[in-house]
C-alpha positions in Angstrom: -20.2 24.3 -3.6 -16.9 25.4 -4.0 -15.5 22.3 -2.2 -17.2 19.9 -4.4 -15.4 21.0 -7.7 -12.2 20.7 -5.5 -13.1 17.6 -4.8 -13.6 16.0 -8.0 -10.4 17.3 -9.1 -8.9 15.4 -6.8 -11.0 12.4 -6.6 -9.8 11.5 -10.2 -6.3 10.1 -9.5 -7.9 8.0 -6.3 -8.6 5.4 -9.2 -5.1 5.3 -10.3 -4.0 2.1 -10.9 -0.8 1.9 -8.9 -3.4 2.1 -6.2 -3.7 -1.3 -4.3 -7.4 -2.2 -5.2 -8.9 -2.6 -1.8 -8.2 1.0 -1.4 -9.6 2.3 -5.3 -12.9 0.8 -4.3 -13.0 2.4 -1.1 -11.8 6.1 -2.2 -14.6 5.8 -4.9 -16.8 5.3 -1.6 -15.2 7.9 0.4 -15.6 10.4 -2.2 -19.2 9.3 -2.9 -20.0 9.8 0.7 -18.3 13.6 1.1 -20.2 14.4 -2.2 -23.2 13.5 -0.8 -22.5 15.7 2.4 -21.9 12.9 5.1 -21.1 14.1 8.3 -17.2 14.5 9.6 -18.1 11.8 11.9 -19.7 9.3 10.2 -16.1 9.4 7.7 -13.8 9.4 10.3 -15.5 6.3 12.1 -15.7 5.0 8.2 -12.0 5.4 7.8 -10.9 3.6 11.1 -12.9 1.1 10.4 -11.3 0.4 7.1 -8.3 0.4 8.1 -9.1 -2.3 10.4 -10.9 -4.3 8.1 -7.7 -4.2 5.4 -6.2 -6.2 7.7 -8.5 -8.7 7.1 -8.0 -8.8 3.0 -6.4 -10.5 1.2 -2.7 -9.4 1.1 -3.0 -8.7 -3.0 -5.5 -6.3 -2.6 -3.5 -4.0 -0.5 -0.7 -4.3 -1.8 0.7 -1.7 -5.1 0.3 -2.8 -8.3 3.2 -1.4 -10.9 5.0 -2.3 -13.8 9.4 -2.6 -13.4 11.3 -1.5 -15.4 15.5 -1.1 -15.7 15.6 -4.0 -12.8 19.1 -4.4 -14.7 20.1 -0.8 -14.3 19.8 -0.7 -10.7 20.9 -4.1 -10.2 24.2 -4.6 -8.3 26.9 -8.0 -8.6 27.5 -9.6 -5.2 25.6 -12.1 -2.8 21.6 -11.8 -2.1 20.3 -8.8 -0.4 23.8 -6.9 -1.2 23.2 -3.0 -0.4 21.4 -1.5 -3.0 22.4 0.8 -5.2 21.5 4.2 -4.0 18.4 5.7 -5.1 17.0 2.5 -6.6 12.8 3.2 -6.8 11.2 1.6 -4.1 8.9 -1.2 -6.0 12.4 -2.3 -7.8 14.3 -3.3 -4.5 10.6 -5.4 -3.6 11.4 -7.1 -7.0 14.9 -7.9 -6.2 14.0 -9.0 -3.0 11.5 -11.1 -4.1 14.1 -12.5 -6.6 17.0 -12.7 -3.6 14.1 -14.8 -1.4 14.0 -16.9 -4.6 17.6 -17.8 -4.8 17.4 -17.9 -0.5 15.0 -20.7 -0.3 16.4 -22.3 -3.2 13.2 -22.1 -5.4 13.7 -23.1 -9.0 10.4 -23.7 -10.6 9.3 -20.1 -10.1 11.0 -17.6 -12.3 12.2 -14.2 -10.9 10.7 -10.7 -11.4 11.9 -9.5 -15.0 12.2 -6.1 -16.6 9.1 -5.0 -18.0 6.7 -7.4 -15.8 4.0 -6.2 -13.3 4.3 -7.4 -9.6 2.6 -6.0 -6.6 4.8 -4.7 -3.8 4.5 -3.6 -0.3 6.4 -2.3 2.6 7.9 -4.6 5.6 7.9 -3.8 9.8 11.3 -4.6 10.5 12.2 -8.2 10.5 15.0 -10.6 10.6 15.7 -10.9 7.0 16.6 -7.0 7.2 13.8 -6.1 4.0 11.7 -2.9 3.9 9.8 -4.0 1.6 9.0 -7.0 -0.9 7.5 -7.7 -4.2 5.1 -10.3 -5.4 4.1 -11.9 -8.7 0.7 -11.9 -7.9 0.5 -16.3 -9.4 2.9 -19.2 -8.8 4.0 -16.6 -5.5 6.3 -19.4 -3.4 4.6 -20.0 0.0 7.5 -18.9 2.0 7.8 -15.8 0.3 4.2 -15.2 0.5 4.3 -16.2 4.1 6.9 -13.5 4.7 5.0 -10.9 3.4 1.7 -11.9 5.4 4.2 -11.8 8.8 5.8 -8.6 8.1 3.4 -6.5 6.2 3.0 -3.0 7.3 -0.7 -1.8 7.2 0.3 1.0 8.9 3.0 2.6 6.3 0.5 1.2 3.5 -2.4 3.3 4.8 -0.2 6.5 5.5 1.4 6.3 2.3 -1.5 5.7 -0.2 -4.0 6.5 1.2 -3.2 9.3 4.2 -2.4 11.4 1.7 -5.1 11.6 -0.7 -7.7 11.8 2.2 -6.4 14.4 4.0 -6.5 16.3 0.8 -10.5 15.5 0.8 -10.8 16.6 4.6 -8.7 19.7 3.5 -11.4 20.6 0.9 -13.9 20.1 3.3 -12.2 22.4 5.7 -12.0 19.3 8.2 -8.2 19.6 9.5 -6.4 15.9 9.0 -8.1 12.2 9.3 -8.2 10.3 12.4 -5.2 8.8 12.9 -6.0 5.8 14.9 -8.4 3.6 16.3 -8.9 5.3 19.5 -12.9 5.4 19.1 -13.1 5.3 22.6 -13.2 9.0 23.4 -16.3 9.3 21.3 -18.1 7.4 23.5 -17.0 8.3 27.2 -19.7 10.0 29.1 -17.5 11.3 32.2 
């Protein structure tokens, strides 16, 4: 099938590595299953169904692993959580943030998120602090910080952007329109 070499094509970058793991492991699966001709469905019961059970994982693994760089270049003199420079990449103001929390809660024994180092980050609902999104080391993470993130962290924005995306491109393949967008099972199973 025509579809199929499509679909490998784009199956490759699913295993990227700025990919929050959780969701490599499953694309492998999701890719495995349209290759061996699973029903529309089956998948889009599959897909809801994940994106409950993220919720469930540990923060780390859905969260986006990447390496910063030029922190300095984007970095702007004033108080914590000063406006950020416009245009500053999205995983550098988690990093600053992460490093402005630091300085918030007064924690010295952890250092903060330096050029060149990997963190994971991950966008925020909207919360008091005012963040969109927030970094973490991945080790010696401060509880509060950590506890932050677990509060505020949007599954929703996480799934649309990482993984909404590459999906859709496999239901377009398939000639299957878009993904289920939420968990609204219930119509599958009404008998009026």
């Amino acid at each position: 099938g025509h579809a199929v070499n499509k679909l490998d094509v784009k199956g490759l970058d699913v295993v990227r590595s700025s990919f929050p793991p959780a969701f490599r492991k499953f694309m492998a699966e999701v890719l495995h299953d349209i290759l061996n001709d699973i029903d529309k469905p089956d998948l889009d019961e599959k897909i809801l169904a994940f994106k409950e059970h993220m919720k469930t994982l540990d923060i780390l693994e859905v969260m986006f692993p990447t390496g910063v760089k030029n922190i300095k270049k984007w970095q702007v003199r004033g108080p914590i959580f000063s406006p950020r420079k416009t245009g500053t990449p999205v995983h550098v103001k988690s990093a600053m943030n992460y490093n402005d929390l630091l300085k918030k809660y007064n924690i010295k024994a952890v250092r903060g998120v330096i050029n060149g180092e990997k963190i994971r980050w991950t966008y925020l609902k909207p919360n008091s602090l005012g963040m969109s999104q927030c970094a973490l080391k991945g080790y010696d993470d401060p509880e509060p910080i950590v506890n932050i993130i677990k509060e505020n962290i949007d599954y929703n924005k996480i799934f649309k952007s990482a993984f909404a995306n590459k999906l859709n491109d496999f239901y377009g393949a398939m000639k299957w329109g878009s993904i289920p967008e939420n968990n609204n099972l219930g119509k599958f199973f009404s008998f009026g």
